[in-house]
N, C-alpha and C positions, 0 to 999 in steps of 0.2 A: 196756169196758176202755180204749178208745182215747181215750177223752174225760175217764178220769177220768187217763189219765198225759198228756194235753196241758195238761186243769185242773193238775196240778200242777207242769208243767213251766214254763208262764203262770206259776203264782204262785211260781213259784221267780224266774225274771225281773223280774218287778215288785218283790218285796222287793230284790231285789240293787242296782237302779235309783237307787235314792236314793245305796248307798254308793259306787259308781257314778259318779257324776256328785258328788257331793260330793269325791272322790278326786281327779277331772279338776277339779273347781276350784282346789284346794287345790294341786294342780301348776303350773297355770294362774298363780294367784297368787305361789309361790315362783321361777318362772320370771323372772317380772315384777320382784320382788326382787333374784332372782341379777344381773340387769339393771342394778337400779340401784345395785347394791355395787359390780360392774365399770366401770359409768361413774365412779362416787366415787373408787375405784382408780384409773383409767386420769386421770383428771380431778386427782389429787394431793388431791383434798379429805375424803380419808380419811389418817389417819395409819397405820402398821406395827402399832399395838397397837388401836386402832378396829377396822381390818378383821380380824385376829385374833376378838374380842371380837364381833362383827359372825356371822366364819362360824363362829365354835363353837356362836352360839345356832342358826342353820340348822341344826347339826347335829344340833341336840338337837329342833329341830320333824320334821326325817327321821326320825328312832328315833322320837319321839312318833306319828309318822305309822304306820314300822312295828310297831309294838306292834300300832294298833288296828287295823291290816288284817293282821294273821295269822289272825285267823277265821276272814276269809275277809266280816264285816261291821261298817262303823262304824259306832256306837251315838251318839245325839243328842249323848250326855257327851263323848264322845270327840269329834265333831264341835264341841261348843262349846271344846274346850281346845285342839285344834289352830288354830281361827281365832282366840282367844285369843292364845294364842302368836303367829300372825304380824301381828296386831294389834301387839302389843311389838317385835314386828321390826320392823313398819314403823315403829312411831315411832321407834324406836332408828336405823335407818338415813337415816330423814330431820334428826333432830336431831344425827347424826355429819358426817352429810356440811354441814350448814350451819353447823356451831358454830365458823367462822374458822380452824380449823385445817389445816396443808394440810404436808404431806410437806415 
């Protein structure tokens, strides 16, 4: 009896692992973003309606985010539309903060 609720306690932990650790990426990377809005801001090479525009998409990859972690697991689909999405943020944040405009 003890082996088969360890067996499934193990395989509960191993499926969980992936969403897991993709979660901790996904933080890891917005983090790194949130980073580089604040220097753009701080820096003046963001204008008032850029970073606007900037943290509303954030917002919208946060909700994207919790949508698919209310199950409790994120599914491949949902893992490729969130890195999607900050894929777009990053290029949006790179090409705002360079495009010669500045506060």
């Amino acid at each position: 009896m003890k082996k088969i609720i360890l067996s499934a306690v193990a395989a509960l932990i191993v499926t969980t692992m992936p969403s897991l650790a993709q979660t901790h990426r996904t933080e890891a990377r917005e983090h790194r973003q949130d980073h580089r809005i604040v220097r753009g801001a701080v820096r003046g090479e963001l204008t008032p309606r850029e970073l606007r525009q900037i943290e509303r998409q954030q917002r919208r990859i946060d909700r994207t985010q919790n949508r698919a972690a209310r199950d409790g697991y994120i599914s491949a689909a949902e893992r490729r539309r969130i890195e999607r999405q900050q894929n777009r943020a990053s290029r949006n944040i790179h090409r705002k903060t360079h495009n010669g405009r500045t506060m």
